[in-house]
Backbone as a printed PyTorch tensor [residue, N CA C, xyz], in Angstrom:
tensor([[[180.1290, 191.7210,  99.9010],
         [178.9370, 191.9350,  99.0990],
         [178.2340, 193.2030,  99.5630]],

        [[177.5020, 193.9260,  98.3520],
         [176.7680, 194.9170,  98.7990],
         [175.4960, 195.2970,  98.9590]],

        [[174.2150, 194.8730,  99.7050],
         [173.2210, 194.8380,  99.3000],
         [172.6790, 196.0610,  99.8120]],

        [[171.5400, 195.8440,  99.1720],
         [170.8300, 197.7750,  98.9770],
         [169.4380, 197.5870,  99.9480]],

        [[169.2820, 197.8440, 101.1400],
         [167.4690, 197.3980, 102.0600],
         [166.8790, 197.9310, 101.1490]],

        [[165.8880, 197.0400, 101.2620],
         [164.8230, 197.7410, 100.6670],
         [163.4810, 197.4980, 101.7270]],

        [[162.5100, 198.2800, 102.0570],
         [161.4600, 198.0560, 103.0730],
         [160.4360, 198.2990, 102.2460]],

        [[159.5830, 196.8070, 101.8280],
         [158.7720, 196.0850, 100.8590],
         [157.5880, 196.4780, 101.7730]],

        [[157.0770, 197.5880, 101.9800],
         [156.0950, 198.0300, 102.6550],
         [154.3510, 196.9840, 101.9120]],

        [[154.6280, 196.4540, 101.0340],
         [153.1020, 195.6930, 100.6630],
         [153.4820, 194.3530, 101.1230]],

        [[154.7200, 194.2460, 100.9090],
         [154.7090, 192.9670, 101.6650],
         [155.2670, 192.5130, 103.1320]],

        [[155.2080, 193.8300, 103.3260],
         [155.8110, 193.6840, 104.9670],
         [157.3070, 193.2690, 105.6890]],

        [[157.6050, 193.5950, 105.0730],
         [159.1180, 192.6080, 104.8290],
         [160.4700, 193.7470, 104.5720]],

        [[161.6710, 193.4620, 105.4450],
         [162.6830, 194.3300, 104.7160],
         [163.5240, 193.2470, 103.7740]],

        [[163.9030, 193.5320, 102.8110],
         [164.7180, 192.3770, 101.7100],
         [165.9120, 193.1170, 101.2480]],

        [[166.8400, 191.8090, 100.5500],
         [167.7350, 192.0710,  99.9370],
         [167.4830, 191.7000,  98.2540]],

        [[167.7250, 192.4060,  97.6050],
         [167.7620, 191.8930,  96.1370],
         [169.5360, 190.8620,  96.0050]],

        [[169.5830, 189.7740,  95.9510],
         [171.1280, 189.0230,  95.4540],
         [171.0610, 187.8860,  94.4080]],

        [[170.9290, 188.5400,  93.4150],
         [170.8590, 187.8940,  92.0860],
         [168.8730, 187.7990,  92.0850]],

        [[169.0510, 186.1650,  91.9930],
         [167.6580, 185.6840,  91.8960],
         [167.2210, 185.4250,  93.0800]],

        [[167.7270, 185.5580,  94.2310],
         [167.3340, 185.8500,  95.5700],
         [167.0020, 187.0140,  96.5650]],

        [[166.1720, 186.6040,  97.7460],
         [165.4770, 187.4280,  98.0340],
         [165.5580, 187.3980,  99.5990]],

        [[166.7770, 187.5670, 100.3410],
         [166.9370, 187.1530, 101.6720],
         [165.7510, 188.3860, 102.6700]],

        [[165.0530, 188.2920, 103.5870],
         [163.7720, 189.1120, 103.8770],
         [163.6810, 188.8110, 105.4700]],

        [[163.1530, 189.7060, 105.8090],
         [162.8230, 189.8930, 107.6370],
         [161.2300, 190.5980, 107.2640]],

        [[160.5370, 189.5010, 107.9720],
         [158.9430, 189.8600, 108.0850],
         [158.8380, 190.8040, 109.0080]],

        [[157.8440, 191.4530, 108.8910],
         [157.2550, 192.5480, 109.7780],
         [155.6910, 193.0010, 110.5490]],

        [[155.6200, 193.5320, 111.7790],
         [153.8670, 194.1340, 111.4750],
         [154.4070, 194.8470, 112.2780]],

        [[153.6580, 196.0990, 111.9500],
         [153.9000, 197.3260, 112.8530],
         [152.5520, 197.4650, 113.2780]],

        [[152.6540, 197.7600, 114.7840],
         [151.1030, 198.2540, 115.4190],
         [151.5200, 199.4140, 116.2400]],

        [[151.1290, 200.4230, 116.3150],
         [151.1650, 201.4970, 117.1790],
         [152.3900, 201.9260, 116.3820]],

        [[153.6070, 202.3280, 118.0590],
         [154.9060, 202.5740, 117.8870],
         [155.5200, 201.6650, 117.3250]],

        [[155.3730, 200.4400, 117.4560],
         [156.0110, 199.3350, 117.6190],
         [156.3600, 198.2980, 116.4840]],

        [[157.1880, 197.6040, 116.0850],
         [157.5410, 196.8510, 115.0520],
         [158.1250, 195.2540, 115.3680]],

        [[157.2770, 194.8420, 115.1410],
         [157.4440, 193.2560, 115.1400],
         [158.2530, 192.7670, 114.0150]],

        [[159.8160, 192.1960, 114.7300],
         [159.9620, 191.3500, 113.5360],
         [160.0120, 189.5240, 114.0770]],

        [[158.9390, 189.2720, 113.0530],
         [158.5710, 187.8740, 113.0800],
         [159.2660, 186.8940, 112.6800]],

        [[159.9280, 186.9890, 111.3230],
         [160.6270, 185.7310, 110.4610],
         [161.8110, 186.5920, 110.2760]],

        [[163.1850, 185.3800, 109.6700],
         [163.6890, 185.8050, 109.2040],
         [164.0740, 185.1790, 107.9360]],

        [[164.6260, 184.9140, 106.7710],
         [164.6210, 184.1750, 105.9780],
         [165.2990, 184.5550, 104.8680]],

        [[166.5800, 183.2650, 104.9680],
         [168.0100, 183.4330, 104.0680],
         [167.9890, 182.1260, 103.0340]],

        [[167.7500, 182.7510, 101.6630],
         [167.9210, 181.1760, 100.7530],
         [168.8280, 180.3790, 101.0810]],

        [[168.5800, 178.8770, 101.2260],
         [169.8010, 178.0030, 101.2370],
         [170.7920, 178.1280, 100.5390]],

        [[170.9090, 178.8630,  99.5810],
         [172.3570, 179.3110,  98.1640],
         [172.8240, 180.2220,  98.8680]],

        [[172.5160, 181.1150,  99.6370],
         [173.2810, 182.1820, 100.3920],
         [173.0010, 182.1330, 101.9440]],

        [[173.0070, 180.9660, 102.5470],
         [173.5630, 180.6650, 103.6690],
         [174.5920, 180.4480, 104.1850]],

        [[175.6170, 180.8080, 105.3580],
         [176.5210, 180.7920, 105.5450],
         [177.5860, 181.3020, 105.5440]],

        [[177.2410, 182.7250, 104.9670],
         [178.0780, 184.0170, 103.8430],
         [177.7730, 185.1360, 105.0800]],

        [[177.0850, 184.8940, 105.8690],
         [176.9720, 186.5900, 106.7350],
         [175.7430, 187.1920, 106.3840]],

        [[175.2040, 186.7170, 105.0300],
         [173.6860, 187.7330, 104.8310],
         [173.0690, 188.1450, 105.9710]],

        [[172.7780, 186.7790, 106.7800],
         [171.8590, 187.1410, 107.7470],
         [171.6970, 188.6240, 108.4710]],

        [[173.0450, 188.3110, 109.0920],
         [173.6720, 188.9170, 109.8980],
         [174.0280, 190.8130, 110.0240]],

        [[173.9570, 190.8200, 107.9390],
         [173.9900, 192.1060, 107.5490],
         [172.8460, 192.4580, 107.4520]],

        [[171.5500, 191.7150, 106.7660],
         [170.1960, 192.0380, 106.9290],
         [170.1550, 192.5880, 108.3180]],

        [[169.7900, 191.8090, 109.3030],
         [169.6130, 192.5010, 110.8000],
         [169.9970, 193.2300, 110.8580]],

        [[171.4360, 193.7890, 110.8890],
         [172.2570, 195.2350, 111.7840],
         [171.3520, 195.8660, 110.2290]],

        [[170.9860, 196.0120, 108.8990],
         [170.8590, 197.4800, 108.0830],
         [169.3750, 197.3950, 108.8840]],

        [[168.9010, 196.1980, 109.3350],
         [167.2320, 196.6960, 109.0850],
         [167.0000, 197.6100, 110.8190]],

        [[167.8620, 196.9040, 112.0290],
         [168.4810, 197.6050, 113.2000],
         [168.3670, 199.2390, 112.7550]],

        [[169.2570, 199.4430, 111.9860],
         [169.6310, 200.9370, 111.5080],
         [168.6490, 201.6910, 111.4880]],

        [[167.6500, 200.9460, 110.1170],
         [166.4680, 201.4990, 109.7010],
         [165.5900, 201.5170, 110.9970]],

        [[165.4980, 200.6260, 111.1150],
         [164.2940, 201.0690, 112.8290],
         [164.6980, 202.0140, 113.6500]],

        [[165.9560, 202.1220, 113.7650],
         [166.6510, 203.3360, 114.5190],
         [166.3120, 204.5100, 114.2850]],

        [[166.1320, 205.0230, 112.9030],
         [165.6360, 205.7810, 111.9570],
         [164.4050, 206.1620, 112.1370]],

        [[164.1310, 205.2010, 111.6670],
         [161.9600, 205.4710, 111.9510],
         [161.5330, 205.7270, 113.3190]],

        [[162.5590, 205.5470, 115.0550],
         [161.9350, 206.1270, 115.9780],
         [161.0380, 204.9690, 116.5920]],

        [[160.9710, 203.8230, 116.0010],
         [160.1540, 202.4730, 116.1850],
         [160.2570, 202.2570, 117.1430]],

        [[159.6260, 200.9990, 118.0410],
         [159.9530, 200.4850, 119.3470],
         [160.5370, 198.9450, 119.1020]],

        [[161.1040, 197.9340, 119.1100],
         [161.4410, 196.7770, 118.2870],
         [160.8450, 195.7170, 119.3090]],

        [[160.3220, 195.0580, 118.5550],
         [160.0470, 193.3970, 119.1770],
         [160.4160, 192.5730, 118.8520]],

        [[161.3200, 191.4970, 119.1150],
         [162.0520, 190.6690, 118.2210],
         [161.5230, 189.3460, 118.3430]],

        [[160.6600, 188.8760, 117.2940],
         [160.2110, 188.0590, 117.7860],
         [160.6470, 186.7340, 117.6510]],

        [[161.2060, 187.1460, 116.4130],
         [162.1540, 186.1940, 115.4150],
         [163.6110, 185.4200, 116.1720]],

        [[163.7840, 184.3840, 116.2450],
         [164.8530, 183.5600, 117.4230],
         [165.9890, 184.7780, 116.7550]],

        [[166.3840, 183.7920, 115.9010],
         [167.6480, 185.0320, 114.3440],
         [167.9420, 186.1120, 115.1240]],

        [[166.6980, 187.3710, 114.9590],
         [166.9110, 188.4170, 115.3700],
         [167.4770, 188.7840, 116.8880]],

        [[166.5470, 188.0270, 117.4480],
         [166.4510, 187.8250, 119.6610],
         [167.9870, 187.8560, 119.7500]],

        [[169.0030, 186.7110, 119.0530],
         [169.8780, 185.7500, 118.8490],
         [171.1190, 186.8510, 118.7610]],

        [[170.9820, 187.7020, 117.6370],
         [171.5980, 188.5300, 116.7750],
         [171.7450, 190.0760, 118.0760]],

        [[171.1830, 190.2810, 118.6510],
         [170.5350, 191.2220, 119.7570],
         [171.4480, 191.3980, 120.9780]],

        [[171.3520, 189.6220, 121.6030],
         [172.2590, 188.9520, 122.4630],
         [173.3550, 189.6650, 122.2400]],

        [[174.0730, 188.8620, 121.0190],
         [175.6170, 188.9850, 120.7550],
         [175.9240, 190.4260, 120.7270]],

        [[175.1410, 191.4950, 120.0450],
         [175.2520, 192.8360, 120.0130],
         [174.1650, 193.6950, 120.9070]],

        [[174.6440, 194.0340, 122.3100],
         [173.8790, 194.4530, 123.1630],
         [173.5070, 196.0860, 122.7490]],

        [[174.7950, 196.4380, 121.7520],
         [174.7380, 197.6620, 121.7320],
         [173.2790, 198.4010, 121.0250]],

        [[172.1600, 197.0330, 120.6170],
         [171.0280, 197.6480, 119.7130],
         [169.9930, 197.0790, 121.2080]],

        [[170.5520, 196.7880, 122.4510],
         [169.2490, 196.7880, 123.6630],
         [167.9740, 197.7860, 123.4160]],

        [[168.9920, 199.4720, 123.3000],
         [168.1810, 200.0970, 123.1670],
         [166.9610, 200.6530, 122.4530]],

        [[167.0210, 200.0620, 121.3690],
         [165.8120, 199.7650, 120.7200],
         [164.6510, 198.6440, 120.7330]],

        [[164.7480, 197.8170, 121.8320],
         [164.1650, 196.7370, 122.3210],
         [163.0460, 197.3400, 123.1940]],

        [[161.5610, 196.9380, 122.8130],
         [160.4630, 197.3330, 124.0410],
         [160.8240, 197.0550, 125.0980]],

        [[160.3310, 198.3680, 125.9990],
         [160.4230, 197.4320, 127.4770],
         [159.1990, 197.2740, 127.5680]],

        [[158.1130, 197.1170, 127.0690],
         [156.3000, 196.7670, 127.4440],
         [156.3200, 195.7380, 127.4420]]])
């Protein structure tokens, strides 16, 4: 599957458009820094990898923007673990 990020800046949120769904990673940015809080995959497209691709594009995008990451979200923390190779975008504060 191919989904397109989109960073829903009014609603704080990076999302996927997939059909009539709306798989999304909450956000607040303060300072440098970017909190991601939630993460959240419809039950119809659970189990498929969404998650998993959400994180590493929205990873990317923070990479991009120069951000500092806070993960606050288990999902994300979780997702982090298994791929050490995104440590470096993890606060050390």
């Amino acid at each position: 599957m191919d989904f397109q990020l989109i960073d829903n800046k009014t609603n704080s949120q990076y999302e996927f458009h997939a059909g009539e769904f709306t798989p999304k990673i909450k956000y607040i940015i303060t300072g440098n820094k970017i909190f991601l809080t939630h993460t959240e995959v419809p039950v119809q497209l659970q189990g498929k990898g969404i998650g998993n691709i959400l994180v590493s594009e929205v990873l990317e995008d923070i990479k991009q923007t120069g951000l500092s990451l806070v993960p606050l979200c288990p999902f994300v923390a979780a997702y982090i673990k298994r791929h050490p190779e995104w440590n470096f975008l993890v606060s050390k504060e």
